[in-house]
N, C-alpha and C positions, 0 to 999 in steps of 0.2 A: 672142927673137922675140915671143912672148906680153907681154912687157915693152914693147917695142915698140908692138905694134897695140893694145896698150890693154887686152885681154881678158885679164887679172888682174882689174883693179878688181871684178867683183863679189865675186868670190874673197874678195878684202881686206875687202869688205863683212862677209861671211857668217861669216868667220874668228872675231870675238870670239860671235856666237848658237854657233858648235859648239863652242868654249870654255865656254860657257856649257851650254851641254847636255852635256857630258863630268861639268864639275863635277856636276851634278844625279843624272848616275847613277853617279857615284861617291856623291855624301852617300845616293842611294836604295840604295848597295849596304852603305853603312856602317847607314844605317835597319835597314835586311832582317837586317844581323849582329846589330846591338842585340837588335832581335824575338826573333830564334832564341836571343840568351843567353838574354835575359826568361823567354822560354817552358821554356826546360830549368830556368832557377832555378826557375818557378811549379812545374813538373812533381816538379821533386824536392822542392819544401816541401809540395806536398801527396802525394807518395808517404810523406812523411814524418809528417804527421799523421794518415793516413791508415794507418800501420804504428802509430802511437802509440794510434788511438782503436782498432784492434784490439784493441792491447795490454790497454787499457784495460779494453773490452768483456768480454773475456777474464777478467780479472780478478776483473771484479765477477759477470760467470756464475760463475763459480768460486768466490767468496766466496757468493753466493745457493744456487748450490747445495747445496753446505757445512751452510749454516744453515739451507735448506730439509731437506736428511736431517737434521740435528739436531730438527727440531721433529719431522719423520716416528715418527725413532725414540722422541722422548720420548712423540707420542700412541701410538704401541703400545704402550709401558709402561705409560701410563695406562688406555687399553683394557683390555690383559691385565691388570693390577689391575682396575679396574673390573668385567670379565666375573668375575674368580676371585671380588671381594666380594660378588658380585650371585648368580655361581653357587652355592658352596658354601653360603650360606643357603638357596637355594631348593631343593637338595638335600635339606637337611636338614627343611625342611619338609615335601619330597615322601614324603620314610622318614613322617615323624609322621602325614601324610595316612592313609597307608599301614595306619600302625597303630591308624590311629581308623577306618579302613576296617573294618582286621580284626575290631577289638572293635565294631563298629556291626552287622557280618555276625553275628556268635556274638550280641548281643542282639537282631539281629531273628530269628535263629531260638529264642531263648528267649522273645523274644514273640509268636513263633510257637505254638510249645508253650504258653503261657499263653492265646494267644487260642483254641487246641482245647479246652483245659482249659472257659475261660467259656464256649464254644458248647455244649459238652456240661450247664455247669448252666443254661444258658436252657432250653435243651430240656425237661432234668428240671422247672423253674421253671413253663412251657408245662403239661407233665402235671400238675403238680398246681394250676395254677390251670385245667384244665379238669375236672379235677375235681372242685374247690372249688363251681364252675360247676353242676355237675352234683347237687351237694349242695343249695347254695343253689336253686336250682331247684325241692327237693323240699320245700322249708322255706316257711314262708309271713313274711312278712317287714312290717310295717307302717310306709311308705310316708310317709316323711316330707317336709314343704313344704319346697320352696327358695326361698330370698329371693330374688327375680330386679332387689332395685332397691338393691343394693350397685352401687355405679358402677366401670365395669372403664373403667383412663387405660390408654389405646394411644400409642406413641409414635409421632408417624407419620415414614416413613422421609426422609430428605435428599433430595430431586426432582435427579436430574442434569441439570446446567448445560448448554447449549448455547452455541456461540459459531460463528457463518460474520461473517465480515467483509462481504460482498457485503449483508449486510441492516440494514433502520433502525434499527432497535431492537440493543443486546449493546453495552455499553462491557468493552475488554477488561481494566482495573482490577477491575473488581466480577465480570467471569466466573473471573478468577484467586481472587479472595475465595470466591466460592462453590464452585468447584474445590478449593480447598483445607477449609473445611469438609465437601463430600462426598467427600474422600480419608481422611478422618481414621483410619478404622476399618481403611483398608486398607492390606495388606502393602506396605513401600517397594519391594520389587521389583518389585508390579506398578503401581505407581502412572501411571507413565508412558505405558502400554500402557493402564489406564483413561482416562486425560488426552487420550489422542489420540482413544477412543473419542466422546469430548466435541467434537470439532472437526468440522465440517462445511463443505464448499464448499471454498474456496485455502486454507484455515486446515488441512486434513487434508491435503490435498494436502505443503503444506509441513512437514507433523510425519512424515510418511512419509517423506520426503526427509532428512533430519535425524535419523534418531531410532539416529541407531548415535553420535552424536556427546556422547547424553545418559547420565552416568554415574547420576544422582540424578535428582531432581524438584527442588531447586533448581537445578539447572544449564537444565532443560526450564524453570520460569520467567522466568529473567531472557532465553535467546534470546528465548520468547514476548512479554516485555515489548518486549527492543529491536526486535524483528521490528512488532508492528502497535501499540506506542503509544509510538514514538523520539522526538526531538526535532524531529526535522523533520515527521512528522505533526501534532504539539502545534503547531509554527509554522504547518501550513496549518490547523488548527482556529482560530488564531489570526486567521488574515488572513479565513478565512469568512465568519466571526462579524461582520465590519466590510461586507460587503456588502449594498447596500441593496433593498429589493424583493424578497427569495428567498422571501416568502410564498408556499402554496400551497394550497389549500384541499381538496385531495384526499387534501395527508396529517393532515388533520385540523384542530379548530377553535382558535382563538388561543392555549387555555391547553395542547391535546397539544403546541403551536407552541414556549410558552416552556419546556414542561418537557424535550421532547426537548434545546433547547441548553445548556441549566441542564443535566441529565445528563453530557452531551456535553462538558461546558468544568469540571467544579468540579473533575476530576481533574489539570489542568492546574499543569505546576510553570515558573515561580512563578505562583501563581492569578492571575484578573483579578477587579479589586476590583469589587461588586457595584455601585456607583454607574454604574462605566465599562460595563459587562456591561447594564445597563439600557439604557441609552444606545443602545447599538450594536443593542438589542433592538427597538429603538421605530421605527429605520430601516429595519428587515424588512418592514415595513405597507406598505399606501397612502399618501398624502399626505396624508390625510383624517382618519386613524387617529392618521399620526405630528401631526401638529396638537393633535388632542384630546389625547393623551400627553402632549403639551409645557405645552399648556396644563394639565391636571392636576398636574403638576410631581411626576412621580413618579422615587422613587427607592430604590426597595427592589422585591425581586421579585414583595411579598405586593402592595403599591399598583400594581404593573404589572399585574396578574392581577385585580384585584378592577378596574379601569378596565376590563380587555377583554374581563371579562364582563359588565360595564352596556351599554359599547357593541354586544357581541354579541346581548345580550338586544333590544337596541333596531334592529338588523337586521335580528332575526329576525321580530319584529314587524312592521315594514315591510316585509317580504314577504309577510308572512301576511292583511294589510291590502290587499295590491294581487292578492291573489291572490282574496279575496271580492268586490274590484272587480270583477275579469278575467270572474268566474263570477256576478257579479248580472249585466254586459251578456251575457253570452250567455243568459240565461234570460232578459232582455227582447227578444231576436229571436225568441222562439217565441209562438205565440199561444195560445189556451188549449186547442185538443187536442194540444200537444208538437209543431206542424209548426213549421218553421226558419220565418224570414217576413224578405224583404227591406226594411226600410223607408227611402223615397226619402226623403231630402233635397233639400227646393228649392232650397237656396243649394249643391248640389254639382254642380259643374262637368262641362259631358260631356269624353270622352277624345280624342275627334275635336277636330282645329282646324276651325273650322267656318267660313266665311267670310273665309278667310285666303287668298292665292295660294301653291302649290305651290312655285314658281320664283321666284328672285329677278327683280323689275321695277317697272315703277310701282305701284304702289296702287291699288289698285281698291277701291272699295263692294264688298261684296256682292250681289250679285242675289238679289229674293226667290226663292223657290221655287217654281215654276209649281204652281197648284193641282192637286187632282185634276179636277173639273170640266176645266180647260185641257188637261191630258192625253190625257184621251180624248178621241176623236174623235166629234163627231155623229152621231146615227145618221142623220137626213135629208142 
């Protein structure tokens, strides 16, 4: 009947798309198996290296460890030797201590007993030179001249050094130098402990910070050295020295000027060569100064110094000269009983604008000045 009325055909239509949609989820179900093998093979290859790098891991923990206790127990060997070679002499030097203790106790009491001994013959010493005293006394004795111009040489004592870093003056080269000739005489134990007495300002500060770390006095030298005169200080004394303009006249006159940097720079490793050092010297000035230098053509320290005391001299004078000026005019404003005295100049202008308009506008003349006569009023 359906064959008949016709109502198959779309049927027949649709038949090969469900055919075709059957295959798709068949190849999608064959996909999904593939998938699922894929993923069980991935899973068991890496359970698999995954059991290997265990294995592995294992292993070499176990080899590390091994050779970690091997190295363990060799440094306790070496230790316990170490302690035994270190102990058993210092034992033994403790017993000798010991015994130089004992015999140092039995001779300070035999110098004990000796030094009663000597106190009892000062005494007796005592009695008879007051007695002696006592004789002479009774005796008449003639009174002989002393030559009083025999010349008595005093040595005079080593001045201790000072050094603070905060101030102008102290190169710490030359306070080491003088620090070690005023140590000479003293015990190396306490050398270091006078050494710091010497320091003043951060320079104490810092040796009190430090001073458990110094076995000697050269060991207390070379920190001192590396501490306040390194290499990197020497390079900013370096780069200073090339700055132009740092004159100052308050820390004194041209030549205190060159000798402070002359001080300051000769201790310098490697030195700067005195042509270059001039140089750089000459830029410290004025413009005025550095001119006259250049023009001088100086090149040693003694020719820098002998120019900038001519030109100093010649400063000085020039102030000295405007300053009798300064004080002849003021002794010509006084008249001759000492009173101050104003004197007018005609050609000096008054401070008022005088005939000028206030306000910006035209121009205007000046209007004279109404007399006095004009001002008052008539008496009729």
């Amino acid at each position: 009947m359906l064959l008949r009325t016709g109502k198959l055909k779309p049927y027949r239509k649709l038949k090969p798309k469900m055919d075709n949609l059957s295959e798709n989820e068949e190849n999608k179900r064959e996909e999904n198996a593939t998938i699922k093998n894929t993923e069980t093979n991935i899973n068991q290859k890496i359970e698999e290296s995954n059991k290997s790098l265990r294995n592995e891991m294992l292993e070499i923990i176990d080899t590390n460890t091994s050779n970690q206790n091997k190295k363990i127990k060799d440094l306790e060997c070496r230790t316990q030797n170490y302690v035994y070679s270190r102990v058993v002499p210092l034992e033994n030097k403790i017993a000798d201590c010991d015994k130089s203790i004992g015999e140092i106790h039995s001779d300070v009491s035999v110098l004990g007993r000796t030094v009663g001994l000597i106190e009892s013959d000062v005494k007796e010493m005592a009695r008879e030179m007051q007695n002696l005293e006592v004789k002479c006394s009774k005796v008449k004795v003639n009174e002989v001249p002393i030559n009083t111009n025999i010349p008595i040489v005093v040595q005079p004592a080593e001045e201790k050094p000072k050094f603070d870093p905060s101030k102008r003056s102290g190169h710490p080269v030359k306070f080491l130098r003088k620090l070690g000739n005023y140590l000479k005489k003293i015990n190396e134990a306490n050398k270091i402990d006078k050494a710091i007495e010497c320091l003043e300002g951060d320079a104490r500060i810092w040796a009190e910070c430090y001073v458990q770390r110094w076995q000697n006095f050269e060991e207390f030298k070379e920190d001192f050295s590396r501490q306040f005169w390194s290499q990197d200080q020497q390079e900013r004394i370096r780069a200073s020295i090339y700055e132009p303009r740092i004159y100052n006249r308050r820390n004194g006159n041209f030549s205190q000027h060159i000798w402070y940097w002359v001080d300051k720079t000769q201790h310098l490793e490697p030195p700067i060569p005195e042509k270059i050092l001039v140089n750089a010297l000459c830029k410290h000035f004025s413009y005025e100064t550095e001119t006259a230098l250049i023009a001088a053509r100086v090149t040693s320290i003694e020719e820098l110094l002998e120019v900038l005391k001519g030109l100093e001299n010649r400063n000085d004078g020039r102030q000295h000269r405007q300053g009798e000026v300064v004080g002849r005019r003021n002794e010509e404003r006084r008249d001759r009983d000492g009173y101050r005295v104003h004197h007018v100049n005609r050609y000096q202008r008054g401070r008022a604008n005088r005939g000028f308009p206030l306000r910006r506008g035209p121009y205007r003349a000046a209007t004279p000045s109404p007399t006095r006569q004009e001002e008052e009023p008539s008496e009729n």
